[in-house]
N, C-alpha and C positions, 0 to 999 in steps of 0.2 A: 394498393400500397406500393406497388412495383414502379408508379410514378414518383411517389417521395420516396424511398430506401433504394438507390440501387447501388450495389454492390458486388464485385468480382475479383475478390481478395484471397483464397484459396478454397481449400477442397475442404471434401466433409469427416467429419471427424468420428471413430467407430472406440467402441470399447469402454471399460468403468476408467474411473477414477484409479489407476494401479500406482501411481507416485505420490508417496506421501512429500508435496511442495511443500518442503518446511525449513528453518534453521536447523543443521542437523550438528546445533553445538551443544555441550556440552550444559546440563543444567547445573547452576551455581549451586552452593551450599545453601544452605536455610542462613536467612538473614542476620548476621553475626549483632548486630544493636542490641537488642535483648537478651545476648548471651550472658551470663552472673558470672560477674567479675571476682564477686566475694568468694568464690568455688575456687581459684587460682591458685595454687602453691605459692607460684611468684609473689603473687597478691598479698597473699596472708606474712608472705616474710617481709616485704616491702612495707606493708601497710599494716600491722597486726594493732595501731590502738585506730586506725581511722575503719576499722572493718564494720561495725554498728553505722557508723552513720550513711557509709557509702552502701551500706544493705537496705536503707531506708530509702536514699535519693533514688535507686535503683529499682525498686519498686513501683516506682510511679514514672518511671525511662518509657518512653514512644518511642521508637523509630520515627525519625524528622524526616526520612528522606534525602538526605544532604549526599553532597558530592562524596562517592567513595563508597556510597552504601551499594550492595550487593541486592536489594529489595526488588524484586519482579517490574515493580514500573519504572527503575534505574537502569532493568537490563538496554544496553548498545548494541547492535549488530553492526554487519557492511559484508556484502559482497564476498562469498570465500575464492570466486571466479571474476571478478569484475572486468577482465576484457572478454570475456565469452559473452558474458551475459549482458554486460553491456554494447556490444554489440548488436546483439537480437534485439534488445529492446530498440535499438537507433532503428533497424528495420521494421519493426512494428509502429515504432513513432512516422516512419514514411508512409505507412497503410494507413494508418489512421487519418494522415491528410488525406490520402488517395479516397478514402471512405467520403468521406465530407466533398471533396468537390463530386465524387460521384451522386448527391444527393440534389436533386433537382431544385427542391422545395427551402435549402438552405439558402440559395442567392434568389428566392425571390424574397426574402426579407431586407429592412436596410441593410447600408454597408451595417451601421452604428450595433445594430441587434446583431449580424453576424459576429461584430468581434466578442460581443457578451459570451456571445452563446461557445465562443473555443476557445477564450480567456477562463471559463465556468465549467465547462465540459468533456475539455480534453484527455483530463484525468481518467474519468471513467470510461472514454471512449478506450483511453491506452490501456486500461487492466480488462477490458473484454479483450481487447486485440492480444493481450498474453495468455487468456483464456483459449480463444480464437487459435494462435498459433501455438496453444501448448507448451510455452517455456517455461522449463524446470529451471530451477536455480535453486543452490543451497548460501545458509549465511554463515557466519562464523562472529562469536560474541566476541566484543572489546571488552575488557577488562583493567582497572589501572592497579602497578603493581603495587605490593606492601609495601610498608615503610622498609620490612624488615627486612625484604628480597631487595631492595633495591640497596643498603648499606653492605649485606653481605656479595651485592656484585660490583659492589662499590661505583653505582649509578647514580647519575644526577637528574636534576628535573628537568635540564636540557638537551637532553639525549634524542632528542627528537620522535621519542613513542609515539603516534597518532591516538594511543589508547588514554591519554594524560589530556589530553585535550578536551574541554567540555563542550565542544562542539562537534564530537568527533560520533561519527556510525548514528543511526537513527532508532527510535524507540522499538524493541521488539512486539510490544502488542502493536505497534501500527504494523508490522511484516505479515502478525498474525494476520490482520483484518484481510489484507491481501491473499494469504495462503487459505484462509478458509472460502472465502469468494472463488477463486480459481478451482480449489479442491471440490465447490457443490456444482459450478459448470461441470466440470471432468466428468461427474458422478452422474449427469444427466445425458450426457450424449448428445450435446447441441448442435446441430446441423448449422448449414453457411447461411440457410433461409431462419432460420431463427436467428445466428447473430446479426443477423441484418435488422431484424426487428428492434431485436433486444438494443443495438446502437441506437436506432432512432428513436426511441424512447429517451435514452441515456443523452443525444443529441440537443433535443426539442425540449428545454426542462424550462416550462411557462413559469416556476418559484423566480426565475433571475430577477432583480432589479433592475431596475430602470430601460427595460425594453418599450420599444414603439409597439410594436406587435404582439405583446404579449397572449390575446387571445388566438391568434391566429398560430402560434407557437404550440400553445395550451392544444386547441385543434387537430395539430400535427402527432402530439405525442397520444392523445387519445385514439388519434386514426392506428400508432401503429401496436398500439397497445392490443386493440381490438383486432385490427389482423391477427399477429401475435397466439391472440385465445384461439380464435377459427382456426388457425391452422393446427396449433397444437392438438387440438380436440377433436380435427379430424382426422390426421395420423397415430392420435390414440384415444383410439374406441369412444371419443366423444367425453373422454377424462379432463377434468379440469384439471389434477392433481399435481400434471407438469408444468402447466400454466402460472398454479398459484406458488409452487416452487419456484420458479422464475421471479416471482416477484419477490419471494424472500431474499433472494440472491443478490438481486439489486437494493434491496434497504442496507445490505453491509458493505454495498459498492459505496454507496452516498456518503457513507460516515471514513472511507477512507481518503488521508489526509493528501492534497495535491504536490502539497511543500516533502514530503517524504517519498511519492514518485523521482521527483525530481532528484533528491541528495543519494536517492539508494539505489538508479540505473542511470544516470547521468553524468552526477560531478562526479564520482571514481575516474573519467578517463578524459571529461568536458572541463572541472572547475567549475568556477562558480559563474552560471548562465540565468538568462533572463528567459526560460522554457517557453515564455509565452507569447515573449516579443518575435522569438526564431519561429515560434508554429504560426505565427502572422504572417510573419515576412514570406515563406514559404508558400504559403495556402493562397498568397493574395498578389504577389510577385516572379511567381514562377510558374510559365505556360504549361 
């Protein structure tokens, strides 16, 4: 394996999992939609002959999810640090190339599979490397304000909030998916020979379409998969246990979204970038 992974990206990492990497904001109220209107003092003095009927439509009220609602999969985050931390991430996004051209077995494929394979890959190569180099980051939740806060501060919808924006801050379960992958690295103690592994697995992923090599890709990722177990199993007592942990760690690598790498250690300090075109240009333009 030491012909296809090689890597020389830092030192080895000691100790559990002692930071909890997480948003450390503040959890919303329970989701106000469902709340019974008909309970209201306001209510009942405003509305005392429509209170039968609205007790009826209310009864059969969903939570839709719409803009404004407070509902767990509405929760926004972004960055409570965003020039710290996005700064480490610009450094680990440079390891990350550095990783790849250190791989021997990546440029014996076409150019056309190479770009697949860092247009497809990058992502997960970059949340090992914040595994890898241990970056803590906390977030902090968007919120847009009340009707009611914003008349008693006698605020307009032009105020320029970034929290008013429905583009603004990215999904908090995708942060999750992130904080729990980093948090079961930590928890395992993954040495520099194992992340090296564990990339070229994450590197070599034969699913992509439209590659020329695909078997030869496919190949690659079982070569280092199989190192991988050998090694693990021989610096512990011949246990699979860490091995098969490792593979769970990567099933919730996979399902994390590329597009919110990008918005939530990037555009804070970047704007709006074409992530993929620059890890090209880089990796394939510069000696």
């Amino acid at each position: 394996m030491s012909d296809t992974v090689h890597i020389n990206l830092g030192h080895s990492f000691t100790g559990a999992c002692n930071i909890a990497m997480a948003c450390r904001s503040e959890r919303p109220e329970t989701c106000q939609c469902n709340r019974d209107p008909v309970n209201s003092i306001l209510f009942r003095m405003l509305n005392s002959d429509t209170t039968t009927k609205m007790k009826s439509q209310h009864d059969q009220h969903v939570c839709n999810s719409g803009r404004g609602c407070p509902c767990e999969r509405n929760r926004k985050v972004s960055l409570k640090h965003p020039e710290l931390v996005c700064e480490k991430a610009s450094e680990v996004l440079l390891k990350t190339v550095a990783f790849i051209r250190n791989v021997p077995s990546f440029y014996q494929l076409p150019h056309e599979d190479q770009i697949l394979l860092v247009r497809k890959c990058w992502a997960p190569l970059f949340v090992l490397g914040l595994a890898q180099e241990r970056v803590n980051f906390e977030c902090k939740e968007l919120t847009a304000p009340s009707l009611l806060k914003k008349i008693l501060l006698n605020q307009s919808s032009n105020d320029g909030d970034i929290t008013l924006k429905p583009d603004a801050g990215v999904p908090f379960r995708e942060v999750q998916k992130i904080q729990m992958f980093l948090c079961k690295l930590w928890s395992l103690d993954i040495c520099t020979k194992e992340y090296a592994y564990l990339k070229g697995m994450a590197l070599f992923n034969p699913d992509i379409r439209g590659m020329k090599f695909q078997h030869y890709v496919q190949t690659l990722q079982i070569e280092a998969q199989q190192t991988l177990m050998e090694f693990t199993t021989m610096m512990h007592n011949r246990s699979q246990a860490r091995f098969t942990w490792m593979l769970e760690a990567l099933l919730i690598l996979k399902a994390i979204d590329s597009n919110v790498i990008t918005e939530l250690f990037f555009q804070p300090i970047s704007g709006e970038i074409n992530l993929e075109d620059l890890l090209l240009e880089t990796l394939f333009t510069i000696g």
